[in-house]
N, C-alpha and C positions, 0 to 999 in steps of 0.2 A: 504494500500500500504506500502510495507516495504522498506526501504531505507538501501542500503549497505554500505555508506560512514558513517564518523564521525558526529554525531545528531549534532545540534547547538552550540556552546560554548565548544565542544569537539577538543582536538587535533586529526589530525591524526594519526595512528601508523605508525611507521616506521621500516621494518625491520632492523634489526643489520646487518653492513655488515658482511661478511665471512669470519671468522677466520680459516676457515680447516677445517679437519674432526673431525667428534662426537665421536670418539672412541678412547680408550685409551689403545689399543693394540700393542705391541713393534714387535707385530710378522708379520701384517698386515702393520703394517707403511712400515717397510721391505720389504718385498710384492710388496707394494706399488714401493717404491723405486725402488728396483730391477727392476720392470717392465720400470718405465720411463727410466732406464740406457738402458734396453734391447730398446727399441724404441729409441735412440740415437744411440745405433750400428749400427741401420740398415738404418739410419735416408741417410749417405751418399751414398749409395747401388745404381747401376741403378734402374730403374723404377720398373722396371717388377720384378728385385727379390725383391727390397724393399718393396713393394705388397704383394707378397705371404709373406712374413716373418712378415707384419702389418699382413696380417690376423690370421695369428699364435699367435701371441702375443695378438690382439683382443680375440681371442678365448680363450686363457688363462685367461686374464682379466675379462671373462667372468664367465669361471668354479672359478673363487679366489670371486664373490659374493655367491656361493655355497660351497664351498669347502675348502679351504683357502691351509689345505697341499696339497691335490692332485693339486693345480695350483704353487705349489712354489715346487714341484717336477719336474712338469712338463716343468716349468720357467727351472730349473737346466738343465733338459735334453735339451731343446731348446738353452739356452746357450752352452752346452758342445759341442751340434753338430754344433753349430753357430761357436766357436773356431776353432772345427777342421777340419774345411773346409777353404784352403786357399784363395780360389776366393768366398766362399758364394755364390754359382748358388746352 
């Protein structure tokens, strides 16, 4: 029978808590950034377009673990037409 915890007279481990991310990339941190600013825009929006505009940005979020420029491209255009729409519908 194998046992999964700490044998006798063993400590347990403990993980390390969370210092951030593992990656030491200035372009992704950005990225990064960028994205949580962009969810803060949309953050006070009515319901419905705040919605559609989280899934957009989910979506992006999603292509930047594949892709990193094409979502900080794609970030920029979503931004830019985020700008120039005076009501955001």
């Amino acid at each position: 029978m194998t046992h999964a915890g700490p044998q006798p007279g063993e400590q347990p481990t403990v993980p390390a808590p969370w210092s951030g991310p593992e990656w030491d990339d200035p372009a992704l941190t950005l990225l990064a950034r960028r994205l949580r600013d962009a969810h803060r825009l949309v953050a006070p929006l009515p319901r419905d377009t705040r919605r559609r505009l989280i899934r957009h940005l989910l979506a992006i979020t999603d292509l930047a673990k594949r892709d990193a420029d094409l979502a900080a491209r794609r970030l920029d255009a979503f931004l830019a037409d985020f700008s120039g729409t005076s009501d955001a519908r």
